[in-house]
C-alpha positions as CSV (number, residue, x, y, z in Angstrom):
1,X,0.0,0.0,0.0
2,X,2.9,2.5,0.6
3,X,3.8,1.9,-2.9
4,X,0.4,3.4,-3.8
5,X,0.5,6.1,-1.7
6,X,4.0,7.5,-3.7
7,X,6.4,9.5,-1.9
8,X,8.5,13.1,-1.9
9,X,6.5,16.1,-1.2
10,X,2.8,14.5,-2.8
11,X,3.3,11.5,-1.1
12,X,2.5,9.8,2.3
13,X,2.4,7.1,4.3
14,X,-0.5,4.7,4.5
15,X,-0.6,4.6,8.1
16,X,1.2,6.5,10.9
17,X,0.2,5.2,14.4
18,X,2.0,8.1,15.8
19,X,-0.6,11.0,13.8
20,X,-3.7,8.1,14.4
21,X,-3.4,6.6,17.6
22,X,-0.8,8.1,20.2
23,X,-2.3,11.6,20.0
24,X,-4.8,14.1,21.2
25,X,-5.9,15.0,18.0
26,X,-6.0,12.2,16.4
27,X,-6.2,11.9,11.6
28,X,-5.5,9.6,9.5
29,X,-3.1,9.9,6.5
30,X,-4.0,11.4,3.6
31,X,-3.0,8.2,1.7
32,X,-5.4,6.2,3.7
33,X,-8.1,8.9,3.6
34,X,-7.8,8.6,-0.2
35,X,-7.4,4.8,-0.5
36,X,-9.2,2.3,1.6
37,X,-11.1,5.2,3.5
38,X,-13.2,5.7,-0.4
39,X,-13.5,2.7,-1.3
40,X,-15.2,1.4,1.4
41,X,-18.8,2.1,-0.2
42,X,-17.3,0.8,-3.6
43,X,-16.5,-2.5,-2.2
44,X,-20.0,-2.5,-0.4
45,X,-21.9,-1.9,-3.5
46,X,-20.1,-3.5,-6.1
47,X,-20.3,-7.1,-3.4
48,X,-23.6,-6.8,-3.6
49,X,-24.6,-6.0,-7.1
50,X,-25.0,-10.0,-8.0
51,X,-27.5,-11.0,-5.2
52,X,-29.1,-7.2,-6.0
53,X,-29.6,-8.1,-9.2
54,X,-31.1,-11.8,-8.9
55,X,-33.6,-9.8,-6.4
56,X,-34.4,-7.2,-8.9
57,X,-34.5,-9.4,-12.0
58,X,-37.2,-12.0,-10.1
59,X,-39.2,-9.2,-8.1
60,X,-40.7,-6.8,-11.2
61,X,-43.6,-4.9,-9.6
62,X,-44.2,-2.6,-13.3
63,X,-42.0,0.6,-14.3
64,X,-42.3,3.7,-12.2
65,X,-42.7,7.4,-14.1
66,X,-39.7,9.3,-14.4
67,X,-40.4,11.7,-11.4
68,X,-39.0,15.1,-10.2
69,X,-37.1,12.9,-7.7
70,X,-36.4,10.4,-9.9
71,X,-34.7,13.0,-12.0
72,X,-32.9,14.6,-9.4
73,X,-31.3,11.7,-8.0
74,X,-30.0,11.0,-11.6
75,X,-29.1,14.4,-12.0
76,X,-26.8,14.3,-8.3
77,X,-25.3,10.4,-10.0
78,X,-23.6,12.0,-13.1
79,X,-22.7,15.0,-11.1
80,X,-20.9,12.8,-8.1
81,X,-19.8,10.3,-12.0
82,X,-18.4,13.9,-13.1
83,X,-16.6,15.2,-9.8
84,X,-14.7,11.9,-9.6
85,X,-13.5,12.0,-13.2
86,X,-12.7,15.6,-13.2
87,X,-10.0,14.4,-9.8
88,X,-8.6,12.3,-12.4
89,X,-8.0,14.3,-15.1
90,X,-6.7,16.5,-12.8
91,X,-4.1,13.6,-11.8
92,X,-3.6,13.5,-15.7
93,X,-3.0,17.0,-16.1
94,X,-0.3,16.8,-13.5
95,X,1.2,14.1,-14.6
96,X,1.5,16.4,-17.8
97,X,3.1,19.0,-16.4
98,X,6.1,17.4,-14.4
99,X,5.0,16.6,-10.6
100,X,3.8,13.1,-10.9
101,X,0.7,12.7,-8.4
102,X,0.9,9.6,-6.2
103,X,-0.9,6.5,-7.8
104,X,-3.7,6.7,-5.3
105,X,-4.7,9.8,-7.0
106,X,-5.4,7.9,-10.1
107,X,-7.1,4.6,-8.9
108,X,-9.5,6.3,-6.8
109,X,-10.9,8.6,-8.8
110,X,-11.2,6.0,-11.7
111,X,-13.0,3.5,-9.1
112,X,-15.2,6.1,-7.3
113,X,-16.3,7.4,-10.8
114,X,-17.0,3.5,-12.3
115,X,-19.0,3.3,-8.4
116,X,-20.9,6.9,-9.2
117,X,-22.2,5.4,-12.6
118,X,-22.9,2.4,-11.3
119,X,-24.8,3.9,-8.9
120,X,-26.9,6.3,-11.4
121,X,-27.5,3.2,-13.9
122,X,-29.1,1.1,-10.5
123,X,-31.6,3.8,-9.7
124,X,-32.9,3.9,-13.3
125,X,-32.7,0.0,-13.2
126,X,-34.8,0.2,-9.4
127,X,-37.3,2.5,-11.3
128,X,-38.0,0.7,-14.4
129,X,-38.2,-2.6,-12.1
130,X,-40.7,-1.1,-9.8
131,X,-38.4,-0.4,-6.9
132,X,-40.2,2.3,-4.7
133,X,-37.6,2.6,-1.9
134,X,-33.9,1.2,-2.3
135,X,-32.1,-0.3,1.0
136,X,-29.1,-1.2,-0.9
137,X,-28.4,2.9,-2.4
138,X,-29.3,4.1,1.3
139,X,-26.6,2.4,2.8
140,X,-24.3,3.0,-0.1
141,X,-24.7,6.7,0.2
142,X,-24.7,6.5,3.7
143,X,-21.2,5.1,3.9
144,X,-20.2,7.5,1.6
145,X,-21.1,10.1,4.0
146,X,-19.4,8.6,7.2
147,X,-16.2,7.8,5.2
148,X,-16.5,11.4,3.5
149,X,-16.9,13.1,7.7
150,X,-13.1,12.5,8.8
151,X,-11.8,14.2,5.5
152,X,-14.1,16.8,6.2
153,X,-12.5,17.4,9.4
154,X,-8.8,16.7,8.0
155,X,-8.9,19.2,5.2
156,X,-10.0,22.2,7.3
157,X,-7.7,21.3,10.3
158,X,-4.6,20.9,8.0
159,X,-5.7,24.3,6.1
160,X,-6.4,25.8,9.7
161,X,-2.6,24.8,10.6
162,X,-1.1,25.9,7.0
163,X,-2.9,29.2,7.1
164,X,-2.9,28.2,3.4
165,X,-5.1,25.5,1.2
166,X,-2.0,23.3,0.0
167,X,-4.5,21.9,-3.0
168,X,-7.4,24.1,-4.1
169,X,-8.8,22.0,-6.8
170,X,-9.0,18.9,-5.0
171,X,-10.1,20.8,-1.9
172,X,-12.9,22.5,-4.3
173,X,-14.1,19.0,-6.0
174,X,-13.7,17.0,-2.1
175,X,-16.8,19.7,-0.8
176,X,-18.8,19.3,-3.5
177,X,-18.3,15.7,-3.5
178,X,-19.1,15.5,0.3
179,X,-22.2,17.9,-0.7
180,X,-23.6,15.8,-3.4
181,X,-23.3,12.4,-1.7
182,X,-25.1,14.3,1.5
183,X,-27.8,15.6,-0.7
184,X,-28.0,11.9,-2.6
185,X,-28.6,10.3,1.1
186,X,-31.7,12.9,1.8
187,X,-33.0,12.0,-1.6
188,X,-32.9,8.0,-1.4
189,X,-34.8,8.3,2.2
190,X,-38.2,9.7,0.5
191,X,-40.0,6.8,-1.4
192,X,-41.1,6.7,-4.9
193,X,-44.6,6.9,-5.9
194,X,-46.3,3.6,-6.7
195,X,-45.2,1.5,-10.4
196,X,-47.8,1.2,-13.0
197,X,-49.2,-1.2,-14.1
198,X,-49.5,-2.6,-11.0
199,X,-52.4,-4.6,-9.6
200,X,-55.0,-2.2,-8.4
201,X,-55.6,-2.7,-4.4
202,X,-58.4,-2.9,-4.0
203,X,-58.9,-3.5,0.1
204,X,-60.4,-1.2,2.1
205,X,-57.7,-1.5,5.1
206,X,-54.4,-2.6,3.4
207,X,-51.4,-3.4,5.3
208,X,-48.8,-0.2,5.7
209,X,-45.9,-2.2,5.5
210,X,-46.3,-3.1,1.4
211,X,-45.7,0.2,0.3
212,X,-43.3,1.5,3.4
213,X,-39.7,2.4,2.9
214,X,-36.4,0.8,3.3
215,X,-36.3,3.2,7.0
216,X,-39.4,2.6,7.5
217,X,-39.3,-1.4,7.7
218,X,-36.0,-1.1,9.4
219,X,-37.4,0.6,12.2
220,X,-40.9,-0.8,12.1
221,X,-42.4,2.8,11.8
222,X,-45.7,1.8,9.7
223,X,-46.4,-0.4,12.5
224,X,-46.4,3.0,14.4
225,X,-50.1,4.4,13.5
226,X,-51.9,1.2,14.7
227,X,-49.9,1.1,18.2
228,X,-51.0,4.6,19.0
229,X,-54.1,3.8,18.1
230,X,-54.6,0.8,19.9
231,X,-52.9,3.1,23.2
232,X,-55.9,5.7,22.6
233,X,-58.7,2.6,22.5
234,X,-58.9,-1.3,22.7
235,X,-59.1,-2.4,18.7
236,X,-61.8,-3.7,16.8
237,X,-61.8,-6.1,13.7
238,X,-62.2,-2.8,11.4
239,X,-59.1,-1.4,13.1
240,X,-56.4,-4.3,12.0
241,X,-54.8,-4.8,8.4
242,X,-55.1,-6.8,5.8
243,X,-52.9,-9.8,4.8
244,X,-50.1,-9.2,2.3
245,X,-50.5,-11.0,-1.0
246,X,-47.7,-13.6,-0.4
247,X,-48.7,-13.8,3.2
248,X,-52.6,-15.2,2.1
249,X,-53.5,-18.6,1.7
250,X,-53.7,-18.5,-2.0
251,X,-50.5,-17.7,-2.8
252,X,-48.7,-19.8,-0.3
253,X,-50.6,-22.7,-0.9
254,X,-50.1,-22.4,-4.4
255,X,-46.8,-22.1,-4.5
256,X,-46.0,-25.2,-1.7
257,X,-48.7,-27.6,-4.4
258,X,-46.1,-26.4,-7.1
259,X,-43.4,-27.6,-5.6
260,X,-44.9,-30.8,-4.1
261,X,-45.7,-31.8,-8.0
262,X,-42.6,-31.3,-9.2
263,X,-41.7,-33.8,-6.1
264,X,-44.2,-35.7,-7.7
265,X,-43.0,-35.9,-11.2
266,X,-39.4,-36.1,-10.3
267,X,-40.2,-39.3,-8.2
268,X,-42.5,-40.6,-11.2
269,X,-39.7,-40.1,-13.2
270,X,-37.4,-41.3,-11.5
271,X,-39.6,-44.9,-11.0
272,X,-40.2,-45.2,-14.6
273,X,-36.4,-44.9,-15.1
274,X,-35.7,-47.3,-12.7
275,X,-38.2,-49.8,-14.7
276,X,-36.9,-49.7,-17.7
277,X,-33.7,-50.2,-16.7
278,X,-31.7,-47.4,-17.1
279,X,-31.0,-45.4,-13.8
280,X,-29.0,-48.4,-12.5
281,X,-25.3,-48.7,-13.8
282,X,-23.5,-52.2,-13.3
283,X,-21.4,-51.1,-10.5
284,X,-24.4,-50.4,-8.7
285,X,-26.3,-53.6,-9.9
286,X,-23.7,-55.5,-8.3
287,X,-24.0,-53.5,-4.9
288,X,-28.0,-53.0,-4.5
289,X,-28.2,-56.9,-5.8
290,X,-29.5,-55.5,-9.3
291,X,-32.6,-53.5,-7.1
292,X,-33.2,-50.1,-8.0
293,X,-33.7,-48.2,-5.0
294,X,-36.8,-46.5,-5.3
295,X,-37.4,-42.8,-4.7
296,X,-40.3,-41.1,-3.1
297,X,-41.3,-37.3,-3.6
298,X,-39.9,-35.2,-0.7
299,X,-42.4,-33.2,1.1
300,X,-39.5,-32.0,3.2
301,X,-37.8,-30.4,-0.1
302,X,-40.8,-28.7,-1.4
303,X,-40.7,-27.4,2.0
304,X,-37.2,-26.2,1.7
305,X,-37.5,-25.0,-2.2
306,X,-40.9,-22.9,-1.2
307,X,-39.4,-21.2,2.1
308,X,-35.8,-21.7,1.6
309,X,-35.0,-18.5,0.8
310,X,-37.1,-16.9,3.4
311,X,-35.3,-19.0,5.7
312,X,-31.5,-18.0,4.5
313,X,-32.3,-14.6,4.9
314,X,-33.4,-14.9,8.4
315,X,-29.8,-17.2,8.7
316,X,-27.6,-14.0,7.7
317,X,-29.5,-12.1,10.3
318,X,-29.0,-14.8,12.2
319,X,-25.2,-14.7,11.7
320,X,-24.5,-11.1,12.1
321,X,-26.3,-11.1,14.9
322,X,-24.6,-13.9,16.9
323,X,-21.2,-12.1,15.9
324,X,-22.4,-8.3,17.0
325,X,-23.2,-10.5,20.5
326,X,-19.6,-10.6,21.4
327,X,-18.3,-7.6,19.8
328,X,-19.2,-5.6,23.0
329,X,-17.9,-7.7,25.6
330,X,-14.7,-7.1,23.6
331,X,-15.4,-3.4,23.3
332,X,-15.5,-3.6,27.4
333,X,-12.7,-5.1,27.9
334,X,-10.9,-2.6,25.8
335,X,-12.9,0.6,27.3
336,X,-11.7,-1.2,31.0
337,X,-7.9,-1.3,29.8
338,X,-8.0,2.1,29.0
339,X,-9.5,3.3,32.2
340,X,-6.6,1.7,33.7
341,X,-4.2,3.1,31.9
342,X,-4.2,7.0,33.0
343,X,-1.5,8.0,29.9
344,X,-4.0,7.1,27.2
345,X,-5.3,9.3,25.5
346,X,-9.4,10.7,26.2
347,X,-10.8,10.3,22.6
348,X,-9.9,6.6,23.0
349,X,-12.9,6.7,25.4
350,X,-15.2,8.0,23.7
351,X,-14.4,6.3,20.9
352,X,-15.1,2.9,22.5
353,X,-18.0,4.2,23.7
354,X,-19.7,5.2,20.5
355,X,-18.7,1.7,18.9
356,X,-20.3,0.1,22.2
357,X,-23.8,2.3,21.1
358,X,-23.8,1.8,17.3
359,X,-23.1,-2.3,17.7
360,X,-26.1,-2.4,20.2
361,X,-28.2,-0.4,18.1
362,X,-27.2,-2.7,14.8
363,X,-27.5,-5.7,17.0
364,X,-31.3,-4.7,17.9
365,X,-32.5,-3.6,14.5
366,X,-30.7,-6.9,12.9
367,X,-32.2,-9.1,15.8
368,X,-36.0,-7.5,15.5
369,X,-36.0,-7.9,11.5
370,X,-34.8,-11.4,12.4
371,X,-37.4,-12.3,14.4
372,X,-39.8,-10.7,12.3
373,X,-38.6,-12.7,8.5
374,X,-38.6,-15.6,11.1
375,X,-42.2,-15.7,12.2
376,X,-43.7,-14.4,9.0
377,X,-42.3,-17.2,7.8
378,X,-43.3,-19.7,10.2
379,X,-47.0,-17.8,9.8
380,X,-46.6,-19.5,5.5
381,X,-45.1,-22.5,6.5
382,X,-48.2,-23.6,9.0
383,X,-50.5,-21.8,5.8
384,X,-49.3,-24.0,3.2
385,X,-49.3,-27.4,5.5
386,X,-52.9,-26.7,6.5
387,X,-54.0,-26.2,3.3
388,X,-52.3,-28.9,1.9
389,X,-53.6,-31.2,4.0
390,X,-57.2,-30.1,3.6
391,X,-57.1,-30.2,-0.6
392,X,-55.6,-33.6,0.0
393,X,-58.3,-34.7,2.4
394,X,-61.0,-33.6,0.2
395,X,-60.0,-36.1,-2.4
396,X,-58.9,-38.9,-0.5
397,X,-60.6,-42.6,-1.7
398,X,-62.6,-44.2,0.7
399,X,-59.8,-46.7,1.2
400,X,-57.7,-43.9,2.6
401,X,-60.4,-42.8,4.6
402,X,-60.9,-46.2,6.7
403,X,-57.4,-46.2,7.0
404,X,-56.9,-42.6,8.4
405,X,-59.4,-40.8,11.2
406,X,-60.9,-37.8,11.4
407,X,-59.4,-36.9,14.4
408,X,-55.3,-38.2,12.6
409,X,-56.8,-35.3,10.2
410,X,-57.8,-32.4,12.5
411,X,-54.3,-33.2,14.7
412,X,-52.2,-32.6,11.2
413,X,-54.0,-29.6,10.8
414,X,-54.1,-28.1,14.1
415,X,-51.6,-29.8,16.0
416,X,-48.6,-30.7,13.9
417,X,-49.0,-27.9,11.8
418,X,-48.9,-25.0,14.9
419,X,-45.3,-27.4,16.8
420,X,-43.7,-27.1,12.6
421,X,-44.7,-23.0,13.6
422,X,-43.1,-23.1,16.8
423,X,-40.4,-24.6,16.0
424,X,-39.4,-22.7,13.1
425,X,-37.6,-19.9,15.0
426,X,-35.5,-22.6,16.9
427,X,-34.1,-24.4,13.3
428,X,-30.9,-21.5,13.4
429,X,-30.3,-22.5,16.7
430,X,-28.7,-25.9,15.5
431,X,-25.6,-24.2,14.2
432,X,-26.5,-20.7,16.1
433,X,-25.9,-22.8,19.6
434,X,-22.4,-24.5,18.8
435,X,-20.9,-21.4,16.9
436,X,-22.0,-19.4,20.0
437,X,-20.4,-21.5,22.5
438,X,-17.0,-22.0,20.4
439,X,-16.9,-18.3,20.3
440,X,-18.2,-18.1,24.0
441,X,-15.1,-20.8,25.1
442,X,-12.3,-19.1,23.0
443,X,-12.9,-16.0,24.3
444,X,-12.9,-17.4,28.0
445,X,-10.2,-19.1,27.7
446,X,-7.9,-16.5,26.5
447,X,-9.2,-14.4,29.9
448,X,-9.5,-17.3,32.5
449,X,-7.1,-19.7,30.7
450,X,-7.6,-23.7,31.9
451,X,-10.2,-22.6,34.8
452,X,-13.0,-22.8,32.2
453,X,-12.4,-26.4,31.6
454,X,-14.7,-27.0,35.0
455,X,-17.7,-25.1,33.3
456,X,-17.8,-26.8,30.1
457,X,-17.6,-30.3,31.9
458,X,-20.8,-29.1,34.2
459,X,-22.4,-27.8,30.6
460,X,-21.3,-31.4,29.0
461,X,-22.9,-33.0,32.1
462,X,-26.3,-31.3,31.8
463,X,-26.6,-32.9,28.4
464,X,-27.8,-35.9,29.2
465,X,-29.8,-34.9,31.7
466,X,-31.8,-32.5,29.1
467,X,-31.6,-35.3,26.9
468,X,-32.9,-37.8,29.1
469,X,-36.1,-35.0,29.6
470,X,-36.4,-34.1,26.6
471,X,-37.2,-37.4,24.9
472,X,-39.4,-38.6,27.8
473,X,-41.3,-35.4,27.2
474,X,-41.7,-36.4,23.8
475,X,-42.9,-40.1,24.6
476,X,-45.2,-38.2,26.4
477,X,-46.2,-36.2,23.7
478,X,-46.8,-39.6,21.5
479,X,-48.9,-41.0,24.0
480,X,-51.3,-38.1,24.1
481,X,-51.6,-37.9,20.6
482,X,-53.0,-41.2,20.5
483,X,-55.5,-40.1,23.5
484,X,-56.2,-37.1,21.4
485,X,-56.8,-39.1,18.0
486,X,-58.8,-41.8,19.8
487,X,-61.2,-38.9,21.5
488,X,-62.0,-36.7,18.1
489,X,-63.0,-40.3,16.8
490,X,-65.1,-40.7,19.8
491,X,-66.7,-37.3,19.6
492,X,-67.3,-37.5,15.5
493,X,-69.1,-40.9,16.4
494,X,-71.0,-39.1,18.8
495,X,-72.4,-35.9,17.1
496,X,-72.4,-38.1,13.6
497,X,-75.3,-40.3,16.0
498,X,-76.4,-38.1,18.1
499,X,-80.2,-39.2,17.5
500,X,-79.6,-42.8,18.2
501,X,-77.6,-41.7,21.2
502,X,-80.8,-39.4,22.7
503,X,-83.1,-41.8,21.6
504,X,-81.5,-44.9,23.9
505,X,-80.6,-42.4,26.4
506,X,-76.7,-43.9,26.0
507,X,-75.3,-40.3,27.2
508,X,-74.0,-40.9,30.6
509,X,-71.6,-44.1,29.4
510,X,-70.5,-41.7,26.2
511,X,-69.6,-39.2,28.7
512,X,-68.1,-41.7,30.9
513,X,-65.8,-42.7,27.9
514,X,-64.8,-39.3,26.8
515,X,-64.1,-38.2,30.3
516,X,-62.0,-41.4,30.7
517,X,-59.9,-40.5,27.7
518,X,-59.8,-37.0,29.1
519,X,-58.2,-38.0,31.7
520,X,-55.7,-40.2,30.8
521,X,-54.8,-36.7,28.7
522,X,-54.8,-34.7,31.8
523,X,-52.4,-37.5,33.1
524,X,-50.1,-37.2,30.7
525,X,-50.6,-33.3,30.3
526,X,-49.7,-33.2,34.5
527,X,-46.1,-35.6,33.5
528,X,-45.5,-33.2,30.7
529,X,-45.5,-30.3,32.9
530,X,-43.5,-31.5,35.7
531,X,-41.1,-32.4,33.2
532,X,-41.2,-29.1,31.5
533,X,-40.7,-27.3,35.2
534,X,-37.7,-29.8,35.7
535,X,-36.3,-28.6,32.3
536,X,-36.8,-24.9,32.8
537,X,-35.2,-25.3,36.2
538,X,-32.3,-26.4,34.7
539,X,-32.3,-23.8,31.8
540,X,-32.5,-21.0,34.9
541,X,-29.5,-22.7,37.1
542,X,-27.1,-23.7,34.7
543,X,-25.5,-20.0,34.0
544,X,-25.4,-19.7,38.2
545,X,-24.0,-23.7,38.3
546,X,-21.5,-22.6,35.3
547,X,-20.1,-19.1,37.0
548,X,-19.8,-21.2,40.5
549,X,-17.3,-24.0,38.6
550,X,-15.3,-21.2,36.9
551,X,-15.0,-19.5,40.1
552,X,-14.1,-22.9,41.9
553,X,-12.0,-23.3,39.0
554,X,-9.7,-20.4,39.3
555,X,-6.4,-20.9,41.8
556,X,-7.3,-19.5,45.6
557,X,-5.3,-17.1,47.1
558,X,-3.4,-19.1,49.7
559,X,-2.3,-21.1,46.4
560,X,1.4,-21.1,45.0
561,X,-0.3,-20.7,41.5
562,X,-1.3,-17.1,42.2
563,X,-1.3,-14.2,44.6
564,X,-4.4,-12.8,45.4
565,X,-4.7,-9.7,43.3
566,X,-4.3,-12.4,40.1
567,X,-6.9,-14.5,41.5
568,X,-9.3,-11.6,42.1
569,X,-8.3,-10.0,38.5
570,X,-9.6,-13.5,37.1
571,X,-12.5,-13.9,38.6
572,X,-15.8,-13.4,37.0
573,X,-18.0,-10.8,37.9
């Protein structure tokens, strides 16, 4: 990087810990300023484009009208694409005239420019696609503006010092640069007016949240309107939204039978392959005996092809999320070592302080827009298994029917269907939980060294226990199915004859019988909960259990390992 940055007089060093870090008025170099510093928001956009694209290209909502701000933010794109290119020429023009510029002064302004017209091209590409309110150009134009600030501040501190402006032109085009990417962010935050072309809505109480804003769904703010009216008076019916499109039965149904017949036809495939003789090579003749193993359609991967990708993008929240977790503690630390060390300099504070804020405010808004991609999408998954299963049992044979109850039917469709819902939000958790605790025990053991052995045993121990509870609490839950199934039969019998029952008065030993069942439920239902208390207790104790073997753990004071201010310096709060 220092060979970018040149040397002599236009020249500088990529980094200087001395003018960054060991100071009270801390900058960065100009060559770093110029370099990494700018191309922060190019690297951000241009790793995104691909997956931008895909969205954009599978998500056409109908062209939008070339609007006043339509124009404008295409107007502050080629004036930002113009700015950049007139730094270069600049560059070109010195290059010219005898004093060679540093190289830095010729890649950036060549990538910033390529970035600016990349930039201009994507919100005529939003527009024609029907993109009301770009996420992806907010936070581009947002970075440019925090990378632009510590310029800002560098240029008119170094001309304050100087008494003199050492570079006016590139002084001049920097302002207006920082002016025009300021103005682009205030233009991205307003949203576009609706596509046309567009199916007409048609509802009488729509949901907010289809036509909000990127801000607006970040920070939930269409939700606002219907909390302060429901802090004003209790809601009615009248007073609560719509369904979005892709959130109504139609659509996800639809799209879940889609997949489940290409299951179908894959499988069908597949079996008239395997009949004729020509899926099975001789290798595998020899191994399966000459048996073609047969294949079934997959409910599970129409499943994963029609909320798949709902799913991965509640994963990458997910992700960040888990790492923003133990950025803080690590921010602590550091914001403790520096109020130990009275030399070091008071910005350093403040600093850490700030980066302690912005991660918890990132870590809330990515957390919240997990949970909310996460239930949404456990709200389609339990859609399109209900109504799967009731198309299906509409056209089941009679066969079928003796072979399945009623009450096997209404337990798929109320029972099984709500536990796939609840569960949904815990699937992350299966890679979420072992990445968390490898971070968790890497960063303990670089504070408390060994000592943290004694926790993860106790942890390691609890295992089976949960284990051992957790799948008698589902035998439990097996055996009250059954009691479940066998009293929906009973109770269809009964209403199906209810005359014949009145008319030999047979409604006390009914009753006796469905009470019987009941209570065998109850039975299991009282286990259940014990077992869930025993679990919970548990869940509560362990961090308590886990702290107490760290600090029994740690060497005493009276030991030879340790005095006792090392001892006290190790142990947990």
């Amino acid at each position: 990087m220092d060979a970018l940055c040149g040397s002599g007089e236009l020249g500088s060093k990529f980094w200087d810990a001395n003018l960054s870090l060991h100071t009270d008025t801390p900058d960065l170099t100009p060559c770093f300023q110029n370099s990494l510093l700018a191309w922060v928001p190019c690297i951000y956009l241009w790793a995104a484009l691909p997956c931008y694209l895909i969205y954009l290209r599978h998500h056409h909502h109908g062209y939008i009208v070339l609007s006043h701000l339509s124009r404008l933010k295409t107007v502050v794109g080629v004036l930002l694409w113009c700015v950049s290119w007139a730094d270069l020429f600049y560059s070109f023009h010195g290059l010219v005239h005898g004093w060679a510029p540093a190289p830095v002064f010729f890649v950036t302004p060549l990538v910033v420019g390529v970035t600016m017209l990349l930039a201009t091209l994507l919100i005529q590409y939003e527009r024609l696609q029907g993109v009301q309110s770009s996420g992806v150009l907010i936070i581009f134009w947002f970075l440019c503006v925090v990378c632009a600030i510590i310029p800002f501040r560098s240029k008119i501190l170094s001309a304050t010092v100087e008494g003199k402006i050492l570079d006016p032109f590139r002084f001049t085009t920097f302002y207006i640069y920082f002016a025009l990417v300021f103005c682009a962010l205030i233009l991205s935050c307003f949203r576009e007016k609706p596509p046309l072309f567009s199916s007409k809505n048609v509802d009488p109480n729509p949901c907010p949240e289809t036509d909000a804003g990127f801000l607006s769904r970040l920070s939930f703010w269409w939700f606002t309107k219907l909390a302060i009216l429901g802090y004003r008076r209790p809601l009615e019916d009248q007073d609560l939204w719509s369904l979005n499109k892709e959130n109504r039965s139609e659509v996800v149904v639809q799209r879940l039978l889609e997949a489940w017949k290409k299951q179908q036809k894959q499988a069908a495939q597949h079996k008239a392959a395997a009949a004729s003789g020509k899926t099975v090579a001789s290798e595998d003749e020899e191994l399966l005996g000459g048996r073609p193993r047969p294949r079934k359609p997959s409910f599970l991967q129409a499943l994963m092809v029609t909320f798949g990708p709902g799913f991965t993008i509640s994963t990458c929240f997910m992700l960040i999320q888990d790492l923003l977790s133990f950025v803080n503690p690590q921010l602590l630390s550091i914001l403790i070592r520096f109020i130990s060390n009275p030399t070091a300099p008071t910005w350093w504070g403040f600093l850490v302080a700030g980066l302690m804020f912005v991660c918890s405010v990132m870590q809330t808004l990515i957390l919240h827009q997990y949970y909310h991609c996460i239930f949404v999408m456990g709200l389609r998954l339990r859609t399109g298994i209900i109504g799967v299963i009731y198309r299906k049992a509409l056209v089941i044979t009679n066969s079928v029917k003796r072979e399945s109850t009623v009450g096997e039917l209404v337990n798929l469709m109320s029972v099984d269907a709500q536990r796939i819902t609840d569960i949904a939000p815990f699937l992350n958790m299966l890679w979420s939980g072992p990445l968390q605790i490898v971070l968790a025990i890497y960063f303990l053991w670089q504070k408390l060294g060994p000592s943290i052995l004694a926790g993860v045993a106790l942890m390691v121990l609890l295992i089976p226990i949960n284990g051992v509870v957790a799948m008698k609490m589902r035998t439990l839950q097996v055996e009250q199915m059954k009691f479940k199934d066998s009293r929906i039969k009973l109770m269809s019998e009964i209403l199906g004859g209810i005359k014949v029952l009145k008319l030999y008065a047979w409604e006390p030993s009914f009753l006796e019988q469905v009470e019987g069942i009941r209570h065998s439920e109850l039975r299991l239902l009282r286990q259940a909960a014990y077992l869930h208390a025993i679990s919970i207790f548990t869940w509560i104790c362990t961090p308590f259990l886990v702290r107490l073997s760290f600090r029994a753990g740690l060497p005493s004071p009276s030991s030879h390992l340790g005095s006792p201010g090392l001892w006290a310096q190790h142990t947990p709060p």
